[in-house]
Structure formats: C-alpha cells, structure tokens
C-alpha positions as a LaTeX table, in Angstrom:
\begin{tabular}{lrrr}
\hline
Residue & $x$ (\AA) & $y$ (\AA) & $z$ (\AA) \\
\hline
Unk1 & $-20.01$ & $-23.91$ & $-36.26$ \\
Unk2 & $-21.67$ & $-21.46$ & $-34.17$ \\
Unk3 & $-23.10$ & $-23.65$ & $-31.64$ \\
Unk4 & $-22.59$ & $-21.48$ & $-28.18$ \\
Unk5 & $-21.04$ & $-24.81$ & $-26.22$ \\
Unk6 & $-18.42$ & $-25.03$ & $-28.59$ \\
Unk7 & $-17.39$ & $-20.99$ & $-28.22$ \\
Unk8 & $-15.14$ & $-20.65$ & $-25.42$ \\
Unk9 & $-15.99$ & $-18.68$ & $-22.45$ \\
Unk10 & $-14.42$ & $-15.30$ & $-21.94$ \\
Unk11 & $-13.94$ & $-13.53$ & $-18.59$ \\
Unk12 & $-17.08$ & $-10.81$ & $-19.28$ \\
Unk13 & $-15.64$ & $-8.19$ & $-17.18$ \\
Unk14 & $-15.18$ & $-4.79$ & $-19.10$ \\
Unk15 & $-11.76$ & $-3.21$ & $-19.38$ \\
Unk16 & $-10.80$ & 0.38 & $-18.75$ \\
Unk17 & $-11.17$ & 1.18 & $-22.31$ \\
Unk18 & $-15.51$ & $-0.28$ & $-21.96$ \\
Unk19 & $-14.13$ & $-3.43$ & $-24.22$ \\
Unk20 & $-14.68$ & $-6.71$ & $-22.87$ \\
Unk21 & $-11.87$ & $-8.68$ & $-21.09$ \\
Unk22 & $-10.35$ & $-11.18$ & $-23.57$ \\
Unk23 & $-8.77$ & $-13.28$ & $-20.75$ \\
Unk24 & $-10.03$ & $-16.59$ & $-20.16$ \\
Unk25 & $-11.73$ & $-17.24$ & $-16.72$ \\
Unk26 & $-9.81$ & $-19.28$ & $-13.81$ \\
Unk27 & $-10.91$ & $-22.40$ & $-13.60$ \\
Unk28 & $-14.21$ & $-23.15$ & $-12.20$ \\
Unk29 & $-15.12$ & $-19.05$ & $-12.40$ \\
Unk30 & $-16.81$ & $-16.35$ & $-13.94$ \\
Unk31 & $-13.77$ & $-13.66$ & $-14.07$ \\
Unk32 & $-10.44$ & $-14.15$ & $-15.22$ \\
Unk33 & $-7.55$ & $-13.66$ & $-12.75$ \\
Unk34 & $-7.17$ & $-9.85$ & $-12.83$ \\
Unk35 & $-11.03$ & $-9.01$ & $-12.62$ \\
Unk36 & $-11.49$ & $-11.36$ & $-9.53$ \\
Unk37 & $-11.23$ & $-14.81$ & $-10.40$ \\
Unk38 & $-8.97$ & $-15.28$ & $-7.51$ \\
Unk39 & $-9.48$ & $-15.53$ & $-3.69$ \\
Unk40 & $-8.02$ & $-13.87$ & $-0.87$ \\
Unk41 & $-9.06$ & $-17.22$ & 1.09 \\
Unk42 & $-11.06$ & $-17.62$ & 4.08 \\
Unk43 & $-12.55$ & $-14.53$ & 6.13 \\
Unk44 & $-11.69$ & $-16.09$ & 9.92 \\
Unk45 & $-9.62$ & $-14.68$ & 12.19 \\
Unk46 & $-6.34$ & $-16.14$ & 10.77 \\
Unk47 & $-7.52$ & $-15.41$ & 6.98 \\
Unk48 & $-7.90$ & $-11.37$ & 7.79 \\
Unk49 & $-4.19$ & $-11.29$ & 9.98 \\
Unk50 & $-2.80$ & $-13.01$ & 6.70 \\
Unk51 & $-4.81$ & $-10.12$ & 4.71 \\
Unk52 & $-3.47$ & $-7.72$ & 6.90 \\
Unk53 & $-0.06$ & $-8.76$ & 6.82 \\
Unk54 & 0.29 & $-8.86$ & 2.78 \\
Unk55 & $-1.67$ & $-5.22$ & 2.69 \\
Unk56 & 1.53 & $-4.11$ & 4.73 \\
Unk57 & 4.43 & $-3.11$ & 2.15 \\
Unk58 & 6.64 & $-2.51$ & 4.99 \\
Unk59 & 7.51 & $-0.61$ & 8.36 \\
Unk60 & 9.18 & 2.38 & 6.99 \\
Unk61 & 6.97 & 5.07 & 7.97 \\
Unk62 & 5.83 & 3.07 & 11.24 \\
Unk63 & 5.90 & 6.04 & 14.00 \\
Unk64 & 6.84 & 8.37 & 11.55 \\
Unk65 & 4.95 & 11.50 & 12.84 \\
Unk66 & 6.14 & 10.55 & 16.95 \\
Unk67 & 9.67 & 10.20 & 15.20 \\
Unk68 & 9.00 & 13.71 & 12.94 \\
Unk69 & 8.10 & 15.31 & 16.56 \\
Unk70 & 10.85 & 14.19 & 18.49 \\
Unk71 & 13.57 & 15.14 & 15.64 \\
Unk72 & 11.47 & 18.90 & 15.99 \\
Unk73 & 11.66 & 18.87 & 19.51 \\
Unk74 & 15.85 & 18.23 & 19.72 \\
Unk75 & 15.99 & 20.78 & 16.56 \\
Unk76 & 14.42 & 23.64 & 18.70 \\
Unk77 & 16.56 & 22.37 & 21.86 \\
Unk78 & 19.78 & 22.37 & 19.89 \\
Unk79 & 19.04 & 25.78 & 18.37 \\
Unk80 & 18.15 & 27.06 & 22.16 \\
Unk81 & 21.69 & 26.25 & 23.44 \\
Unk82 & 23.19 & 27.43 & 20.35 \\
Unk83 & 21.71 & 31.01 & 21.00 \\
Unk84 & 22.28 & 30.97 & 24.62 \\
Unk85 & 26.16 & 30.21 & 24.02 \\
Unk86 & 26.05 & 32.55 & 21.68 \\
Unk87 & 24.99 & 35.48 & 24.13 \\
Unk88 & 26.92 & 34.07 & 26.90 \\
Unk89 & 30.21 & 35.05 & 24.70 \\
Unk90 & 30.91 & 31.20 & 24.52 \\
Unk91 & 30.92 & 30.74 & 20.34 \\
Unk92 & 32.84 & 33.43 & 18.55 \\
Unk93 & 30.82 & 35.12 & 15.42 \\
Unk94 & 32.19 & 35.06 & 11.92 \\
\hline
\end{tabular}
C-alpha cells in the first residue's frame, strides 16, 4: 500500500502559504503548470520576437511622454495668445 511507485507524483514546488503544490506535474515534468511546467519555446531569434510580442499588453502608452510634452507645449502656447489678446483689448473681461 505504501509502495512509493504506486503514490502519484505531485508538482513539489511550495506555495505562497510554504505548503507544497498539490497540482499534478505536466506531462513529462517536474512542476505543474503554474510553477513552470510549461515552456515559453525556443530561445532563437524568432522565439524571443514571439516573447516580446505576448509581453506587450498593448500600445496605449506608446509615446506617451513625447505626446504628454507636446499637449504641454500647445497648453502654454494657447495660454500665451490668450493673455496677449487679453492686453491687446481683443477679449472682453467678465
């Protein structure tokens, strides 16, 4: 009953918590699936743009400091005008 071939094999990694991992290994390794049982597949050239590629969530804040400066930049041109109008006697004050 307690022969150690018959026992299944366990994943061995240790949790958060310090227990072991219950999960069962994938196939043909050590660690189950969520400790590093699975591959990011080959380390060539094509393997680390395809790495690259799924690390990038998306191009939302691509540029976004040139785009932050330029929005500054027309701020403190538009406020310029706005103040030279304004002592030219071209807006009327409230």
């Amino acid at each position: 009953m307690n022969d150690p071939t018959q026992t299944p094999i366990r994943c061995g990694a240790k949790t958060r918590s310090g227990v072991p991992c219950a999960k069962f290994p994938v196939e043909r390794k050590r660690r189950c699936r969520l400790h590093g049982g699975l591959s990011t597949g080959p380390k060539t050239s094509a393997g680390r743009a395809a790495i690259s590629a799924a690390n990038t969530k998306h191009g939302r804040y691509k540029n976004w400091r040139e785009k932050q400066a330029k929005e500054r930049y027309y701020r403190g041109e538009i406020k310029r005008v706005m103040q030279e109008a304004e002592l030219a006697g071209l807006l009327v004050s409230k």
